[in-house]
VOGU-3710 file (C-alpha; in Angstrom, 3 decimals, decimal comma):
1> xxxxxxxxxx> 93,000/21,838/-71,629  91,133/19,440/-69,978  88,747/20,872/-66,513  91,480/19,377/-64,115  94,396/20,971/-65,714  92,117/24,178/-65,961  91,761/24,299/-61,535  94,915/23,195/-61,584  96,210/26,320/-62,986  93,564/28,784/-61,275
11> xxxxxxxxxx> 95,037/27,122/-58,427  98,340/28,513/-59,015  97,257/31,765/-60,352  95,238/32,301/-57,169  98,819/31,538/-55,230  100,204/34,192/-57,186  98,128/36,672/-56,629  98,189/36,409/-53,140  101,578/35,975/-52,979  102,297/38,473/-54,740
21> xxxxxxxxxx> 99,573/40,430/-52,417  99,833/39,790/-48,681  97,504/42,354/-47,483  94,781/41,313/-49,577  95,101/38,025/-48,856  94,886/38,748/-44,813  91,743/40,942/-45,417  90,522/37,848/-47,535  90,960/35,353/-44,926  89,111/37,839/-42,142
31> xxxxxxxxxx> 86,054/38,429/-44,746  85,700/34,565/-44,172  86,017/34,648/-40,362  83,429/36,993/-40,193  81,266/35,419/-42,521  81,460/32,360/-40,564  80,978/33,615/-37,238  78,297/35,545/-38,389  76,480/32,384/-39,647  76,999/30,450/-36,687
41> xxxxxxxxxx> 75,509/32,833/-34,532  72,743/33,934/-36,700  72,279/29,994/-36,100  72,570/29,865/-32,581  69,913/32,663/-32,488  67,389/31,037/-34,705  67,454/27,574/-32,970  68,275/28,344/-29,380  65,408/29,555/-26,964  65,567/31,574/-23,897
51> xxxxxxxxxx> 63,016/29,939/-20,796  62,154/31,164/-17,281  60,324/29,143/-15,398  58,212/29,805/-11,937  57,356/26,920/-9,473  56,097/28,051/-6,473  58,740/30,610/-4,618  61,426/29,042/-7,267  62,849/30,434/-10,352  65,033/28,499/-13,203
61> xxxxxxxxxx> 66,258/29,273/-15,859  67,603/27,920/-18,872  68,718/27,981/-22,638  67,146/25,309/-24,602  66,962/23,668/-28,269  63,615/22,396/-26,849  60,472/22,538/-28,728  57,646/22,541/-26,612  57,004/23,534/-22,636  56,625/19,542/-21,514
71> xxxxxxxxxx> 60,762/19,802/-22,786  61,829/22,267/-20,766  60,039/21,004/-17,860  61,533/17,657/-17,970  65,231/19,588/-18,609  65,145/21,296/-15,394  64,055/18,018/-13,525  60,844/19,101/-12,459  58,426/15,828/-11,169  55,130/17,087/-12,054
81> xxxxxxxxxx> 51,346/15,610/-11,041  48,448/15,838/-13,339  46,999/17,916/-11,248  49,619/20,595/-11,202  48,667/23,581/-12,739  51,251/25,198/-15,532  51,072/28,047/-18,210  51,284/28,066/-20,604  49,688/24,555/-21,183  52,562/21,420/-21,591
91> xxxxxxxxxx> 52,002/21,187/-25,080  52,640/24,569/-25,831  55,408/25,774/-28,422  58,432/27,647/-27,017  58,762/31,830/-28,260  62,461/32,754/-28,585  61,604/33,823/-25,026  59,359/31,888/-22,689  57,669/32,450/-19,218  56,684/29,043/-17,679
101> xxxxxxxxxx> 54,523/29,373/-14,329  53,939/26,396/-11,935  51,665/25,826/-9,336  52,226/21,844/-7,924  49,052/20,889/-6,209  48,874/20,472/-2,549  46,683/17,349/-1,106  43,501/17,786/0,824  41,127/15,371/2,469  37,605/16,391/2,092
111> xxxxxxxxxx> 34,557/14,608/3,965  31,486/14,461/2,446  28,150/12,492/1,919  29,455/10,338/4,457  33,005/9,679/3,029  36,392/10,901/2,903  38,083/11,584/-0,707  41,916/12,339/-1,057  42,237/14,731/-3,822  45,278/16,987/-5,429
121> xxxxxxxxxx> 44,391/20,673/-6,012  46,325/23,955/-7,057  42,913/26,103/-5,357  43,996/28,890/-3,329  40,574/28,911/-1,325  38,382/26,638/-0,312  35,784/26,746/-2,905  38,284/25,517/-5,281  39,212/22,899/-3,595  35,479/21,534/-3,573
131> xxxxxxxxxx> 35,325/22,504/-7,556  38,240/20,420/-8,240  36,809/17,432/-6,351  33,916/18,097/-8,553  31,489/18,980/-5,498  28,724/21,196/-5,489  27,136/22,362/-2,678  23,587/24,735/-2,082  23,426/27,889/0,366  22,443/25,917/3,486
141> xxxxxxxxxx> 25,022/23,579/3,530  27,851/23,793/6,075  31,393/24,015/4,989  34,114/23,761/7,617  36,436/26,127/7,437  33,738/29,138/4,908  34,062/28,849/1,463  35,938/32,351/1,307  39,156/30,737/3,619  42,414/30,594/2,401
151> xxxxxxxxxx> 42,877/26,849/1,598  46,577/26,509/2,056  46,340/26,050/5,595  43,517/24,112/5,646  43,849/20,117/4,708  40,812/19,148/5,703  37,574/20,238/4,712  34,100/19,146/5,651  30,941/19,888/3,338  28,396/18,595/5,444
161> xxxxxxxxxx> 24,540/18,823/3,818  22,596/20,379/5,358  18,150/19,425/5,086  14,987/19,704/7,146  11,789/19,221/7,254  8,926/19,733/9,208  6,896/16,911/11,752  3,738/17,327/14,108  4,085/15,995/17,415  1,553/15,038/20,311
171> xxxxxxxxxx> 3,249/16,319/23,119  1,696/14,933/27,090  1,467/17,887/29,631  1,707/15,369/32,851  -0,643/16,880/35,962  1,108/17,830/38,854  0,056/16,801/42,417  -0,718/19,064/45,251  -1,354/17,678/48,722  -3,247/19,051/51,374
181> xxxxxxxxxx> -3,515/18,565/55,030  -6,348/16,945/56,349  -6,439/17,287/60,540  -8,800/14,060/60,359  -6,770/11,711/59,032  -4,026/9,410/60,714  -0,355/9,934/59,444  -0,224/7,856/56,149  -3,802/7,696/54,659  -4,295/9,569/52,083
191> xxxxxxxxxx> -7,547/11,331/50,525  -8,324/11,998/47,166  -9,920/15,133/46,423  -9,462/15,439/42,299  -8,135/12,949/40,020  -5,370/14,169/37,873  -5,561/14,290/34,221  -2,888/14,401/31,899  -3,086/17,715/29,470  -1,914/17,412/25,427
201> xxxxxxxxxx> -0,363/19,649/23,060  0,510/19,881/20,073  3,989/21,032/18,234  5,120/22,188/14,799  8,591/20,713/14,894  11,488/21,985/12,586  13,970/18,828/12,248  17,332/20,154/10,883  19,521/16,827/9,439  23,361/17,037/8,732
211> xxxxxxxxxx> 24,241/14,073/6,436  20,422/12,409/7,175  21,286/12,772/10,452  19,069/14,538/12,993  20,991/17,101/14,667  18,419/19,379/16,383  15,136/20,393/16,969  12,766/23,099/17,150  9,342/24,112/18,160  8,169/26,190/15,919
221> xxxxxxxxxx> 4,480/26,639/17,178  2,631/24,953/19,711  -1,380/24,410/20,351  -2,713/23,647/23,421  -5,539/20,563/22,767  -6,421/19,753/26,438  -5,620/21,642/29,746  -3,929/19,301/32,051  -5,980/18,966/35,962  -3,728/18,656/38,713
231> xxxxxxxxxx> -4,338/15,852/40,798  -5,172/16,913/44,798  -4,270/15,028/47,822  -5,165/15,737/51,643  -2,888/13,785/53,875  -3,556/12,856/57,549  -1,737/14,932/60,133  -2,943/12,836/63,324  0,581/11,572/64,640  -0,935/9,367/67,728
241> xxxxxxxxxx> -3,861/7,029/69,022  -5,134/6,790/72,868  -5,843/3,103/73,886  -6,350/2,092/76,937  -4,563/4,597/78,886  -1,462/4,862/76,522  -0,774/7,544/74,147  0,562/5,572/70,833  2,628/7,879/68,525  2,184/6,517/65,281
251> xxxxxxxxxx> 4,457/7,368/61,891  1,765/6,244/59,512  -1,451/3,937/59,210  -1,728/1,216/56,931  -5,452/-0,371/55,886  -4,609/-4,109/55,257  -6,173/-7,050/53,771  -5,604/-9,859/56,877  -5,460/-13,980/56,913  -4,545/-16,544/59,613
261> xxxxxxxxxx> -2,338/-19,313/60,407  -1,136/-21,472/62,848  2,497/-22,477/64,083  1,822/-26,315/62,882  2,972/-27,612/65,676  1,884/-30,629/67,844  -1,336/-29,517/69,504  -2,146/-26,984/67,017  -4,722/-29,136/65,369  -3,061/-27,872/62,323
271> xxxxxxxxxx> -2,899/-31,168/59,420  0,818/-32,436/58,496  1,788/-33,844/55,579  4,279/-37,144/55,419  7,536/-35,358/56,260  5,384/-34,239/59,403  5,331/-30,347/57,875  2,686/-27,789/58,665  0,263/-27,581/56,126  0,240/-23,454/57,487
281> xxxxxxxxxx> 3,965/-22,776/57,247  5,467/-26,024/55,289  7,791/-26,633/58,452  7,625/-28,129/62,225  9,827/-25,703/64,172  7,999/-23,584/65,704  9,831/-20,389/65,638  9,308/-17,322/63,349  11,490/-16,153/60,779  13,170/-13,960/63,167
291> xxxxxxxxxx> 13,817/-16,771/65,525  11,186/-16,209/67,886  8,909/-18,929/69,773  5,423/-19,169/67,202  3,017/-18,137/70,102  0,227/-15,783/69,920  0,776/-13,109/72,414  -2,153/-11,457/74,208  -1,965/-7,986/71,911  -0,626/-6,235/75,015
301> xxxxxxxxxx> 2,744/-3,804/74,903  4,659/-6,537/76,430  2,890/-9,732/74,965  2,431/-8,718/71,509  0,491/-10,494/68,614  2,659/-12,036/66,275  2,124/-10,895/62,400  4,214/-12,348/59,280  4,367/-9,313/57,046  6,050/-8,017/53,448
311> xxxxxxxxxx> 9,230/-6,962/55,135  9,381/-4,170/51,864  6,545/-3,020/53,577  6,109/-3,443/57,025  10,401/-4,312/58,161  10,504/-6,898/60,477  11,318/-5,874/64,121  8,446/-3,453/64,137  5,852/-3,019/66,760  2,240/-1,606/64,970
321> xxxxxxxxxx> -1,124/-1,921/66,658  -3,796/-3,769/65,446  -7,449/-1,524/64,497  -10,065/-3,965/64,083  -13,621/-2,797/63,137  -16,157/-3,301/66,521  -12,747/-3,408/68,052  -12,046/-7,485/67,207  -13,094/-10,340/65,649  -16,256/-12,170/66,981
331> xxxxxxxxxx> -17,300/-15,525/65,428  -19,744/-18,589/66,263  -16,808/-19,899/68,342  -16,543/-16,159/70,633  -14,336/-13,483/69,905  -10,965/-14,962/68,913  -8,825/-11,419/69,103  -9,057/-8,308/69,777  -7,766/-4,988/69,023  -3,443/-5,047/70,320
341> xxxxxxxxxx> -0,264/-4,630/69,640  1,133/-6,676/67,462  5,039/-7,283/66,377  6,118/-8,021/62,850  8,234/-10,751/63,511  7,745/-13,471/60,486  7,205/-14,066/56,763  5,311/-15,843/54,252  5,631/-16,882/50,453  2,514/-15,774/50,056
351> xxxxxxxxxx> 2,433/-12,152/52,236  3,028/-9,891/49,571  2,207/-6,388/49,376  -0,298/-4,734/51,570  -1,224/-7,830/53,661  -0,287/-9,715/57,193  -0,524/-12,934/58,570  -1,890/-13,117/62,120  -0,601/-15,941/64,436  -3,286/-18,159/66,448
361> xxxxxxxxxx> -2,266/-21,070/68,818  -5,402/-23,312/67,165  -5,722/-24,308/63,401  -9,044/-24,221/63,629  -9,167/-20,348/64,722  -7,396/-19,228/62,293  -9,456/-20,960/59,872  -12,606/-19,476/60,918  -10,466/-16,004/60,775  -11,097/-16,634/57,552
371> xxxxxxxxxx> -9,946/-12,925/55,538  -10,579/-9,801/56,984  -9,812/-6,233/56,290  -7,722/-4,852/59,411  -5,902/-0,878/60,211  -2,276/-1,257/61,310  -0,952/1,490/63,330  3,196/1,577/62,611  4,340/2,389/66,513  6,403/5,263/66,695
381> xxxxx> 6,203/5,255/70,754  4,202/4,575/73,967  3,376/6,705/76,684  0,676/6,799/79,785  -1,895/9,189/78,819
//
């Protein structure tokens, strides 16, 4: 009997015995069911693995044939950043059961050493944050919000260095002025009684710097080098003049360099040039700046000098009273003028400052006038004595 014929006929012995014995056969057949179902699941339980996974406030689950924690991850279609923090690691091998926690990174803007970096960080305070952007920072620094802060509600941060150092510093102490009054002189002179002098000190100065900038200083100690001397004044009080029977209020006295000149025209003697100008005012009009007739006057109340002045100074329109010293001007020729009023009532390129012009009918006066130092009373009023 060949091996074919021989399972052949253990084929059709086995049909005979189970034929013969239903119940055996049934129990038979359910052996091998639960053989079978037994080895399925004793393969589902070896292969299959049980994850839970945490991101933030969520929870998933799942039941995976996946190896390894990066698996699982990408199963549950969760976009992660490099930054994100999970544990266990990504390339960590799945237990039967598995506990994945995530913590996706939030973004922050941090300002430092003068520039702003955008960084990703899981950090719950602060400090983290800086240690992830790989910052370090010393005790005097400033941090904006404190290192202890929650950083979750904070996405901006400033670490701001913080540096000083220490500078010497010549400090002036200016004088001050005190001013007396002085019941001999006229309103407007002055008097000095003690020059002023300037005092000096010096300072030990803490300069605090926040990013090399300077941001505030203080004094720390100061030493006095030189005393500073006020300066001291005595001003006139004498508010009016009597001259010739009239009592002259004055608002203030002014002690004047003087010159000379002549209206230019035709029987002034004065020289013309080709145009037919005065050489003493450039022009042939004969009128003032104020549009007045260029004649001298007498010096009285009512037939005043005539004066080109530094309107800054002296404004035109005023009436002042001329102070000359032997009470005029006396030369070869006579005395060409005496002390008057006088009325500011013209200019000149070259009247600058603390200076006038007097007016004379004749060239030839005024050039003997020559320069002369004169005391002009600025008119306040006029009254008989």
């Amino acid at each position: 009997m060949n091996q074919v014929q021989w399972l052949a006929q253990g084929g059709k012995n086995m049909q005979q015995f189970f034929t013969s014995s239903p119940k055996l056969f049934k129990l038979t057949a359910f052996v091998i069911l639960i053989l079978m179902l037994t080895g399925t699941a004793i393969l589902y339980f070896t292969n299959y693995k049980w994850a839970t996974v945490y991101v933030d406030e969520k929870t998933y689950r799942c039941v995976t044939l996946a190896k390894g924690v990066e698996e699982v991850l990408e199963k549950i279609g969760l976009e992660l950043r490099a930054e994100d923090y999970v544990y266990p690691p990504r390339n960590h091998k799945l237990k039967r059961w598995t506990s994945i926690a995530v913590v996706k990174a939030q973004p922050f803007t941090v300002m430092h050493d003068g520039v702003s970096t955008e960084i990703w960080s899981v950090g719950s305070k602060v400090a983290d944050v800086l240690l992830d952007a790989g910052l370090q920072w010393r005790e005097q620094d400033q941090i904006i919000p404190p290192l202890e802060n929650m950083a979750a509600g904070n996405r901006e941060i400033a670490l701001i260095r913080v540096s000083s150092e220490l500078s010497h510093e010549l400090v002036t102490l200016p004088y001050s002025v005190f001013k007396v009054a002085n019941d001999s002189l006229y309103r407007g002179q002055e008097r000095l009684v003690q020059s002023g002098r300037n005092g000096q000190q010096l300072h030990i100065i803490q300069v605090i710097y926040h990013d090399n900038q300077a941001v505030e200083r203080n004094v720390l100690s100061s030493e006095l080098l030189v005393a500073a001397r006020d300066k001291i004044l005595e001003y006139g009080t004498i508010a009016s003049i009597n001259r010739g029977g009239l009592k002259i209020g004055i608002s203030r006295v002014l002690d004047v360099q003087s010159t000379a000149y002549c209206s230019g025209v035709e029987g002034t003697g004065c020289p013309v040039d080709e145009r037919g100008y005065s050489r003493c005012t450039g022009k042939a009009s004969g009128y003032t700046a104020t549009g007045r007739k260029a004649i001298q006057g007498t010096g009285t109340r009512v037939d005043p000098y005539i004066i080109a002045v530094d309107r800054k100074v002296i404004p035109l329109g005023t009436l002042c009273y001329l102070s000359f010293k032997g009470g005029g001007v006396t030369t070869r020729h006579g005395r060409i003028i005496k002390d008057g009023f006088a009325l500011a009532a013209d200019t000149g390129s070259a009247i600058k400052g603390n200076r006038v012009d007097i007016l004379f009918d004749n060239h030839w006066v005024a050039w003997y006038y020559g320069r002369r130092a004169v005391r002009v009373f600025v008119v306040e009023s006029v009254n008989a004595e």
